[in-house]
C-alpha positions in Angstrom: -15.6 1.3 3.6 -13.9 5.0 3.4 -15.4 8.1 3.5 -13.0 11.3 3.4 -14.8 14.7 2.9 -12.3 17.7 3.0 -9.2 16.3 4.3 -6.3 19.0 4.3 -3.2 18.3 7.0 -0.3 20.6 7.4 3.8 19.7 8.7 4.7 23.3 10.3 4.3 25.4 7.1 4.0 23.0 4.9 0.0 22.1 3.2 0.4 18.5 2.2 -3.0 17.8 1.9 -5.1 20.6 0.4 -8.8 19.2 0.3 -9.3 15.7 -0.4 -12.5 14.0 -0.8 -12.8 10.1 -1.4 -15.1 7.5 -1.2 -14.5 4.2 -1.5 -16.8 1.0 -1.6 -15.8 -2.8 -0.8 -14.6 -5.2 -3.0 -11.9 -2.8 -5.2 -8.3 -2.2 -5.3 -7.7 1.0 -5.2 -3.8 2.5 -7.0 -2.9 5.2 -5.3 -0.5 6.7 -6.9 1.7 10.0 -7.4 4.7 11.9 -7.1 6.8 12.0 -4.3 5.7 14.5 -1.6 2.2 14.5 -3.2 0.4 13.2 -0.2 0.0 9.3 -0.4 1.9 8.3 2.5 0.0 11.3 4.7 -3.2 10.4 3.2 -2.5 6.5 4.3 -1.2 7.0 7.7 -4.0 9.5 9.0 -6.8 6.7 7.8 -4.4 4.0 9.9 -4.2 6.0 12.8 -0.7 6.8 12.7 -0.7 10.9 12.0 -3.7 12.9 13.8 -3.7 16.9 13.7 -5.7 16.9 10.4 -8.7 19.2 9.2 -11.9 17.8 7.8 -13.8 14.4 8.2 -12.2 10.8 7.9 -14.2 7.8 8.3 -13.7 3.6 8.3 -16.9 1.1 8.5 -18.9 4.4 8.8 -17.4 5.4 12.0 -15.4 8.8 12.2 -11.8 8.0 13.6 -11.6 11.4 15.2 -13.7 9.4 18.1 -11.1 7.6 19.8 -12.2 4.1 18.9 -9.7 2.5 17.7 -11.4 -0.6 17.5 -11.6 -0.5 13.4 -7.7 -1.6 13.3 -8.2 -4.6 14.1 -10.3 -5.0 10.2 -6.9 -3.6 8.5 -4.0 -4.5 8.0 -0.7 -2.7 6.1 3.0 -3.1 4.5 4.6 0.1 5.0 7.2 0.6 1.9 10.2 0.4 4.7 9.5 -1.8 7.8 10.9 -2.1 11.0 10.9 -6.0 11.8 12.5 -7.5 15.1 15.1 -9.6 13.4 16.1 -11.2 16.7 12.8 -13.0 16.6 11.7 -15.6 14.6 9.0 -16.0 12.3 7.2 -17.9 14.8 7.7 -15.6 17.6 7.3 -12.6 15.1 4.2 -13.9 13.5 2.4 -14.8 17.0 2.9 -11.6 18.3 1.5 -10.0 15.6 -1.6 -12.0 16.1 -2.1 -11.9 19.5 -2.3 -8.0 19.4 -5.4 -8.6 17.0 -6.8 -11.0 19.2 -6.0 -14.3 17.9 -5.6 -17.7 19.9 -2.3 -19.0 19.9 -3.1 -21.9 18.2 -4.7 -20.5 15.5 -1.8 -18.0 15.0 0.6 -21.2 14.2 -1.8 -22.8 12.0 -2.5 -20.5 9.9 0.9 -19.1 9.9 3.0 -21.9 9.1 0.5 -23.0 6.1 0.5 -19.4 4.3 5.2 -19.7 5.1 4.6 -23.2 3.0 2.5 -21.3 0.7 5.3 -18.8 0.0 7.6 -21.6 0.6 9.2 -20.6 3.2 8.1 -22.9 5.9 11.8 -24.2 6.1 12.5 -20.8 8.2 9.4 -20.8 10.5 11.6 -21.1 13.8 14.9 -19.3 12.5 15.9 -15.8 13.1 14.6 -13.2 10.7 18.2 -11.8 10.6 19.0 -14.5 8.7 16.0 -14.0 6.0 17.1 -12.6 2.5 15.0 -9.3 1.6 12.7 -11.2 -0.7 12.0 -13.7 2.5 11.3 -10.5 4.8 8.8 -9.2 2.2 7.0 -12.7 2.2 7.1 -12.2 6.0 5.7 -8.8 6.1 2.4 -9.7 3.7 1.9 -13.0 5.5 1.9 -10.5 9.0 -0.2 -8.3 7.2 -2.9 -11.4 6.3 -2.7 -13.1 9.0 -6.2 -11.8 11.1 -8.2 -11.8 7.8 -8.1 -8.1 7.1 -11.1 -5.9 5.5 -8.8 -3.2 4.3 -5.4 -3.3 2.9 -2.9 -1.0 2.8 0.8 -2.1 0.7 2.9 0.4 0.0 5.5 -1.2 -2.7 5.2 -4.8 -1.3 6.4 -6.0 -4.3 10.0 -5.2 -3.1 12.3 -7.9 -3.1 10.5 -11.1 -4.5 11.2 -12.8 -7.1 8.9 -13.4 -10.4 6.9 -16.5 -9.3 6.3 -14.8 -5.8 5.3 -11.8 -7.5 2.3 -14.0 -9.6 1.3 -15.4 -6.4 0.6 -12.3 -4.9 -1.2 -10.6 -7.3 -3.4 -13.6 -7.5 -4.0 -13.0 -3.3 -4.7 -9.4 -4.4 -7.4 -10.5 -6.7 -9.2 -13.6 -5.1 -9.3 -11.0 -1.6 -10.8 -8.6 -3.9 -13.3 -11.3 -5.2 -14.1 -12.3 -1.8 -14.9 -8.5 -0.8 -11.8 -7.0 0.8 -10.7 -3.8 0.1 -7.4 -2.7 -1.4 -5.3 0.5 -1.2 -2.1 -0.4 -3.5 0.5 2.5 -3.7 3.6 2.1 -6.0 5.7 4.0 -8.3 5.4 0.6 -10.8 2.6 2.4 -13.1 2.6 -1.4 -15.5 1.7 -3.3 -12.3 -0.5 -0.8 -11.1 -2.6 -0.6 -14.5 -2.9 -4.3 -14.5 -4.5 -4.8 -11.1 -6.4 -1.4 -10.2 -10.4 -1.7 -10.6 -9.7 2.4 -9.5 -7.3 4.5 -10.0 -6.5 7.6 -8.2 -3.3 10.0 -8.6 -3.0 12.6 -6.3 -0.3 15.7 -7.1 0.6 18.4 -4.9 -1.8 17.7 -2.0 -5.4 17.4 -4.9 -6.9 15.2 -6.6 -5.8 15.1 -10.1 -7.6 11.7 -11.9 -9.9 9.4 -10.5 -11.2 6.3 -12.1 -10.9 2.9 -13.7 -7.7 3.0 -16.1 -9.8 2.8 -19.4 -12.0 5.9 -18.1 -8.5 7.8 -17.6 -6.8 6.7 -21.1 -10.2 7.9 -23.1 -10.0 11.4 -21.0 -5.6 11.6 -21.6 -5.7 10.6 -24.7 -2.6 8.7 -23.5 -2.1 5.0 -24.5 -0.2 4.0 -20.6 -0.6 5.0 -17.2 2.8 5.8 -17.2 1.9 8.6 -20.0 -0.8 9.3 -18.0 1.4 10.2 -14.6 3.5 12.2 -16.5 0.8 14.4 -18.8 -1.3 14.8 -15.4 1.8 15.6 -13.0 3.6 17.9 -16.0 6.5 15.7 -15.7 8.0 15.9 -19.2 11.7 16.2 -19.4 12.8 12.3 -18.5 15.0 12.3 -21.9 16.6 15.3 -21.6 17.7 14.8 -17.7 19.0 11.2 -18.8 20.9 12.6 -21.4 23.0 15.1 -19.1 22.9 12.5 -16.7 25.1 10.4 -18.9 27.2 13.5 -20.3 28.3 13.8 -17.3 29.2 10.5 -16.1 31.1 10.4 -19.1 32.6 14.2 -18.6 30.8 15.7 -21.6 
């Protein structure tokens, strides 16, 4: 589904990514995690099309994207961690436009998308303004957008943001029956609980490499570490979390 062989991309002076090299096969979701600044968001947007100006070889559905084609969007579909939604539209209007650029009939487009906003239960807000949606309601909005032309490859970047518990079941119960029916999964998020629950693969990348890559059991027999959390931090050399809370506090309280 993904091939990446040597992928290294620079801003100015800056070497974000310094030589990555991934495959990755359908039917998995893939945690992507790492620090900030490691890469992940680089590594996401140059395999959606977004960032171009990179060194070595990236391909989708065995086709290199260098070519041009951009015909392999139309099999992907993504929630960046901060979206920019027309709130003057509805979800109807918002929703339709999003599947007409992939090619959908109108008719379809409302079908579908008014059963997956009763789903989410939502479907009282179909034809009201998004302005008027809570976050947790603009979240819903964003996955259902993200659905909606029956995706190969996912990309969410913390689309967990905003809803509340039951929503949050739901949707990681659409993660696994997509899986089960042979979609593939890129899930990036800084929630290393939710991430060790639902990864088949798990991939942390730190300053621009590589640093673990494999199912979470495979990467707790090689740390020696009982969480992915531990984990994270061991592999990133992250260590000092007590002793920057403690000052933290000392000095809210004017130690």
């Amino acid at each position: 589904m993904v091939y990446i062989k040597d992928l290294k991309m620079k801003y100015e002076d800056k070497e974000v990514l310094k030589g990555i090299n991934l495959e990755i096969h359908k039917g998995q979701i893939i945690g992507y995690i790492g620090p900030n600044g490691a890469g992940k968001s680089t590594t996401v947007k140059i395999l959606l099309g977004i960032i171009n100006g990179y060194e070595g070889t990236v391909k989708i559905f065995g086709e290199d994207i260098s070519s041009g084609n951009v015909n392999y969007k139309r099999r992907i579909g993504y929630v960046p961690e901060t979206a920019d939604i027309y709130d003057n539209l509805t979800a109807y209007e918002y929703l339709t436009f999003i599947g007409e650029i992939y090619g959908m009939e109108l008719e379809q487009i409302n079908e579908k998308a008014k059963k997956l906003m009763a789903l989410f239960n939502i479907e009282e807000v179909y034809h009201s303004r998004i302005s008027s949606y809570s976050k947790g309601m603009k979240q819903k909005l964003l996955i259902i957008s993200s659905l909606l032309h029956n995706p190969d490859i996912l990309f969410f970047d913390e689309p967990l943001g905003g809803l509340d518990a039951n929503s949050v079941m739901i949707f990681k119960e659409i993660l696994s029956e997509l899986v089960h029916r042979g979609k593939t999964i890129f899930y990036s998020s800084h929630i290393m609980d939710v991430v060790e629950k639902i990864s088949d693969r798990i991939i942390l990348l730190n300053d621009g490499h590589i640093v673990a890559d494999g199912s979470f059991e495979e990467l707790k027999e090689k740390s020696k570490e009982g969480s992915l959390e531990n984990i994270f931090n061991q592999l990133t050399g992250f260590n000092q979390h007590k002793e920057i809370a403690e000052e933290f506090v000392a000095v809210l309280q004017g130690v």
